[in-house]
C-alpha positions as CSV (number, residue, x, y, z in Angstrom):
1,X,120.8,111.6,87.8
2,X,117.1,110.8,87.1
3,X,115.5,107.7,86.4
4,X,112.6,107.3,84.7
5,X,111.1,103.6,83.6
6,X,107.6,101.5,82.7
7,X,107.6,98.1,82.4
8,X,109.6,97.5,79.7
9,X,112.3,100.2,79.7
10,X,114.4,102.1,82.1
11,X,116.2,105.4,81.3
12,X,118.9,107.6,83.4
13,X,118.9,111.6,82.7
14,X,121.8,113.0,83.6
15,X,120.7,116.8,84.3
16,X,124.0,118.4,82.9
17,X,122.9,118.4,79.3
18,X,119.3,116.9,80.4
19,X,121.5,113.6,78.4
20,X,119.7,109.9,78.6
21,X,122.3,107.9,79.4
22,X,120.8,104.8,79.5
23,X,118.1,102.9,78.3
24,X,117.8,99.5,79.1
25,X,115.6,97.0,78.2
26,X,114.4,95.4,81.3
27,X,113.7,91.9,79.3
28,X,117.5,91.8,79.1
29,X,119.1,94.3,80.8
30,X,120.9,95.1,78.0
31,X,121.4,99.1,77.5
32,X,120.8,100.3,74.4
33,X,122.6,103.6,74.3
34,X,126.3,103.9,73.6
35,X,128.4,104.2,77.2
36,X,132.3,103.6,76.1
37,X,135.3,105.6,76.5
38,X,136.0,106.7,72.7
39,X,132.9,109.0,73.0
40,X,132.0,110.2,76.1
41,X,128.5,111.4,75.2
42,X,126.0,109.4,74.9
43,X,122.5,111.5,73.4
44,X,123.4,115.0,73.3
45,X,120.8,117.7,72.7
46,X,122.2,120.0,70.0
47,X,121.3,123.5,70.6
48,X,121.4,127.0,69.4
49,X,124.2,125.7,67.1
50,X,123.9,122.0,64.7
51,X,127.1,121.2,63.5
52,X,130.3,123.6,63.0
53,X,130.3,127.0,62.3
54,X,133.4,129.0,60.2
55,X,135.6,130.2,62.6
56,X,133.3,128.9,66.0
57,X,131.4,132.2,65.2
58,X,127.3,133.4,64.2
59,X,126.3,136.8,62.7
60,X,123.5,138.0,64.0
61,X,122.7,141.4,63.3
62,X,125.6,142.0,61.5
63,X,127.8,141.3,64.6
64,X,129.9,138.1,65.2
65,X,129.5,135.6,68.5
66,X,131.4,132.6,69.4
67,X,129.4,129.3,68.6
68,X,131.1,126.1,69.8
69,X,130.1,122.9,67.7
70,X,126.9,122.1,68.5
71,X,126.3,125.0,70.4
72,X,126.4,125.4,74.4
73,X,123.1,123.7,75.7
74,X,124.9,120.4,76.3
75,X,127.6,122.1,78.7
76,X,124.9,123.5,81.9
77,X,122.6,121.8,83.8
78,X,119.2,121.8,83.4
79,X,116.2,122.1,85.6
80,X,113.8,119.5,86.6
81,X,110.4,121.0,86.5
82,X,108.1,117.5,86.3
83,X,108.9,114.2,87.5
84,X,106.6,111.4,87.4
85,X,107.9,107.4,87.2
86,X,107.2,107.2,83.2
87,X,108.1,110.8,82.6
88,X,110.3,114.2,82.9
89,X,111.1,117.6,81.9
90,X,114.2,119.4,82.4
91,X,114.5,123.3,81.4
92,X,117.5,125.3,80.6
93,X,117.3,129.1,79.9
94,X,119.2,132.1,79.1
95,X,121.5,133.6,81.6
96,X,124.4,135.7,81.7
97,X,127.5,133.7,79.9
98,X,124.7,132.4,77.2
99,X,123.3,135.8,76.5
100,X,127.5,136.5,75.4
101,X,127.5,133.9,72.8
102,X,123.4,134.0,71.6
103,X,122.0,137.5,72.8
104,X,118.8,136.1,73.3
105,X,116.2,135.6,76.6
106,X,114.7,131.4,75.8
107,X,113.7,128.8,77.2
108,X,113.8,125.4,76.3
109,X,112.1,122.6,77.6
110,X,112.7,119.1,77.0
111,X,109.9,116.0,78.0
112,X,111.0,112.5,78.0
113,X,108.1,110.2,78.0
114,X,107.9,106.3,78.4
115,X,105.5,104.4,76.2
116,X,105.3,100.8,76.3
117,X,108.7,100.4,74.6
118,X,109.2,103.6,73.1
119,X,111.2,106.8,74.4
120,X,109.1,109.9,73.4
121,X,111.4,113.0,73.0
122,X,109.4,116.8,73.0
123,X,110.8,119.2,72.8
124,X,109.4,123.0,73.4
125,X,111.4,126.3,72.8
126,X,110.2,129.9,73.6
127,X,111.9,132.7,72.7
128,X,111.5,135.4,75.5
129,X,113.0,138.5,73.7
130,X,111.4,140.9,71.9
131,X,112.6,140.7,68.9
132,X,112.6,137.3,66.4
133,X,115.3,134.5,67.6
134,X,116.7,132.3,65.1
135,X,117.9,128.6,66.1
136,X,118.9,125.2,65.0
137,X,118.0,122.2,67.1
138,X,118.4,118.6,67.0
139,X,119.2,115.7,69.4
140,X,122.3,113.0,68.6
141,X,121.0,109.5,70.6
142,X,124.1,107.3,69.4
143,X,122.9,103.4,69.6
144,X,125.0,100.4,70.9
145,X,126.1,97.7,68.4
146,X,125.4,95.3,68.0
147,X,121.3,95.4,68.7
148,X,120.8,93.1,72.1
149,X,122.1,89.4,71.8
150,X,123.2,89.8,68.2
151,X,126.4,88.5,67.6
152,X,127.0,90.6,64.3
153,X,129.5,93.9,63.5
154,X,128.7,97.0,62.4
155,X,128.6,96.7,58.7
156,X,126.1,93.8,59.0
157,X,123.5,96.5,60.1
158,X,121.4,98.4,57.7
159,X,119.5,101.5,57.7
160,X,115.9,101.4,56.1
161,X,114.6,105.2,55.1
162,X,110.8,105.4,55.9
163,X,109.0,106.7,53.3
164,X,111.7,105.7,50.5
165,X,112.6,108.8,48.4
166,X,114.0,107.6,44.6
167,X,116.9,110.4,44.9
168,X,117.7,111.2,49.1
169,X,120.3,113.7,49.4
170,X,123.6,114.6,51.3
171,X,125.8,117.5,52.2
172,X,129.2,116.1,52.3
173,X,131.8,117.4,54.9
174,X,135.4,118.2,55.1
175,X,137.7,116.9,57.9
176,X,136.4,120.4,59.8
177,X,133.2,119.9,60.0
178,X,132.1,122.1,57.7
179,X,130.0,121.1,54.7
180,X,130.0,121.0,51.0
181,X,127.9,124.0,49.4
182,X,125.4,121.7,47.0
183,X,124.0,118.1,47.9
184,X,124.5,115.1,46.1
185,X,122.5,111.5,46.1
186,X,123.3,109.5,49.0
187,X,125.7,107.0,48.0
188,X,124.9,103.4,48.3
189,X,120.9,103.2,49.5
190,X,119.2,100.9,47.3
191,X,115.0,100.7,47.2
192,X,115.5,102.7,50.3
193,X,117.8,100.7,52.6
194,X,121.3,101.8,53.3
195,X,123.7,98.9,54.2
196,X,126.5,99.8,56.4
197,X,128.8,98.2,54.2
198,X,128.2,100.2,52.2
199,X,127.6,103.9,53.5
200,X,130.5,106.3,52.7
201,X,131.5,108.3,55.9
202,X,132.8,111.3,55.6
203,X,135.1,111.7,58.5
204,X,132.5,109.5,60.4
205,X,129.4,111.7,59.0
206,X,126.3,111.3,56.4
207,X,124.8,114.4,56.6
208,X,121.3,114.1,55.3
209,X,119.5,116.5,53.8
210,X,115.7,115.1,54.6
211,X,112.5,116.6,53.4
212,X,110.0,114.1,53.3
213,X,111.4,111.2,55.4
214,X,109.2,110.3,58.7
215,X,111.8,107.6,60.0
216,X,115.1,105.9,59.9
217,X,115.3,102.0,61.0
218,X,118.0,100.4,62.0
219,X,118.2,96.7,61.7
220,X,120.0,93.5,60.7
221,X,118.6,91.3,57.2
222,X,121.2,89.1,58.9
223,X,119.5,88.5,62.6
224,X,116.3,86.9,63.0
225,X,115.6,88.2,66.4
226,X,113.6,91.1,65.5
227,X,115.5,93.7,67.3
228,X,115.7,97.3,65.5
229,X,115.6,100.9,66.6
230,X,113.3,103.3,64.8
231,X,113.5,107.3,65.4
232,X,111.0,109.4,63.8
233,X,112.0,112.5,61.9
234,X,109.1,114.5,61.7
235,X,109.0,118.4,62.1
236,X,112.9,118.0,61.6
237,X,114.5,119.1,58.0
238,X,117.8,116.7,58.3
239,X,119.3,113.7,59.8
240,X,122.8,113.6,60.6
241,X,124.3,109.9,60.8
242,X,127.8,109.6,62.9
243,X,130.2,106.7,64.0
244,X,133.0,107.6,65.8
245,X,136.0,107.4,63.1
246,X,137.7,105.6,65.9
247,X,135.3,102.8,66.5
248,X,132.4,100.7,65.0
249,X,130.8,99.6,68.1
250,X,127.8,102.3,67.9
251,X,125.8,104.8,65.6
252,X,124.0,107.8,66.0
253,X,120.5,108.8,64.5
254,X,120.2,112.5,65.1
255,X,117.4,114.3,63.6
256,X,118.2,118.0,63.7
257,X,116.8,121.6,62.4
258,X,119.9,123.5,61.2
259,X,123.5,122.3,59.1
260,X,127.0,123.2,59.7
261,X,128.5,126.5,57.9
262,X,129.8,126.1,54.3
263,X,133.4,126.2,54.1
264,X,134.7,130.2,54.0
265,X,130.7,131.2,53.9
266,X,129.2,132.7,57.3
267,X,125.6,133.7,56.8
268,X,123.2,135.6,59.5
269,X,121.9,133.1,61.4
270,X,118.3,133.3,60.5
271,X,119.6,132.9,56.8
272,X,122.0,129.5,57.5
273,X,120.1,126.3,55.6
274,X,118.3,124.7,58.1
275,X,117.7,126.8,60.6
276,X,114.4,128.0,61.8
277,X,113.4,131.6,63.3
278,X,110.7,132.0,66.2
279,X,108.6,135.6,66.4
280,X,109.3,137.3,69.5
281,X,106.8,135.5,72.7
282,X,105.8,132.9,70.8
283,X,107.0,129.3,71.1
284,X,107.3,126.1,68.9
285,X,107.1,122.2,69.5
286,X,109.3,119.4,68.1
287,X,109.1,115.6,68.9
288,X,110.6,112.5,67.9
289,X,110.3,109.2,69.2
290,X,112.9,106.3,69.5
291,X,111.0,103.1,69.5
292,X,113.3,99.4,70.7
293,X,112.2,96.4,69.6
């Protein structure tokens, strides 16, 4: 486990996955990210795979692989190759059981950063083969609730879309996993604030479909203690929102590149909505950044 911390914040890495498991807020000691027993994971990173695919399986040139949910990156540990107190990157890259289920030589590279009180998340991913890699990517922090010293439930907690979009759209999903063919408005956001009460889960999931956004907030119109997380969304082209269906004590802000499979619809995988392809050698950069106030 790696610990990492300023003076205002202190985060635990757990290496398997390269997972924070904790951030806590040194004013309070109160830990921000979600640590009970009805989930056991607590910010997963979500690579090659976002979401379910048909049958746990990709085509990719023309020839099927198994693809767990969320894909495998989350399952091995990583490798620390910088450590500083404010900072660290852990690495994970291809090896033999990967290369079975993604034929394909990577690396990916993942830099947490303290900044005041923000948790800066960079991401870098370089596909070593020689020939083009497709991918999704995303990373699922899920936030304890309620926010520090509030006594309030879940459904007095609101999500504010930053910048508001008149019409933002949803992919609905099935009891699988797997998600509707065309998007509809997202139910319930009014002048560009969702209120938990009024979100429509499905199965525990709104599945967002998010050109344009640059952030999500989540705070309390009924709190006047100023507390509220904000995650940025740039360079990502969705946001999935999750609650475990068997709990309301946290939610998860993932922003991810790549959706699950349509129902009875396998594409190639550099042809599945959302996800990205990288030219053989070259490499690409993603960050968000998870700001507690």
């Amino acid at each position: 486990m790696l610990t990492i911390e300023n003076s205002q914040l202190k985060v635990e890495i757990n290496e398997l996955g390269a997972q924070v498991t904790h951030v806590i807020d040194k004013r309070s000691n109160y830990d921000c990210i979600w640590n009970g027993s009805e989930w056991e994971e607590h910010s997963p990173i979500l690579f090659p795979a976002v979401g379910k695919s048909n049958g746990n399986q990709c085509v990719i040139d023309g020839k099927k692989y198994p693809m767990m949910p969320n894909g495998f990156a989350n399952n091995y540990s990583w490798t620390v190759v910088d450590k500083g107190d404010d900072r660290a990157s852990l690495i994970l890259t291809h090896n033999e059981e990967t290369l079975k289920s993604y034929p394909f030589k990577f690396s990916l590279m993942v830099t947490y950063l303290l900044v005041a009180n923000q948790l800066q998340v960079a991401f870098r991913l370089t596909n070593d083969s020689d020939t083009e890699m497709p991918y999704s990517l995303g990373i699922m922090p899920a936030f304890s609730l309620p926010l520090e010293g509030e006594k309030l439930d879940f459904y007095d907690y609101e999500l504010r879309f930053v910048p508001e979009i008149p019409d933002l759209t949803q992919f609905h999903l099935d009891k699988e996993g797997l998600r509707s063919l065309e998007s509809t408005s997202v139910a319930g956001v009014n002048n560009g604030v969702l209120n938990l009460q009024k979100a429509v889960f499905d199965y525990g999931h709104i599945l967002i479909n998010s050109p344009g956004l640059t952030a999500i907030e989540l705070i309390s119109n009924k709190s006047d203690s100023g507390h509220a997380i904000t995650v940025t969304l740039e360079g990502f082209n969705g946001v999935e929102i999750w609650k475990s269906p068997d709990t309301n004590k946290f939610l998860a802000i993932a922003p991810i590149n790549g959706f699950p499979d349509v129902l009875d619809q396998t594409s190639a995988w550099g042809e599945k909505l959302g996800n990205k392809v990288l030219p053989a050698g070259a490499n690409i950069d993603f960050k968000t950044n998870i700001t507690f106030q």
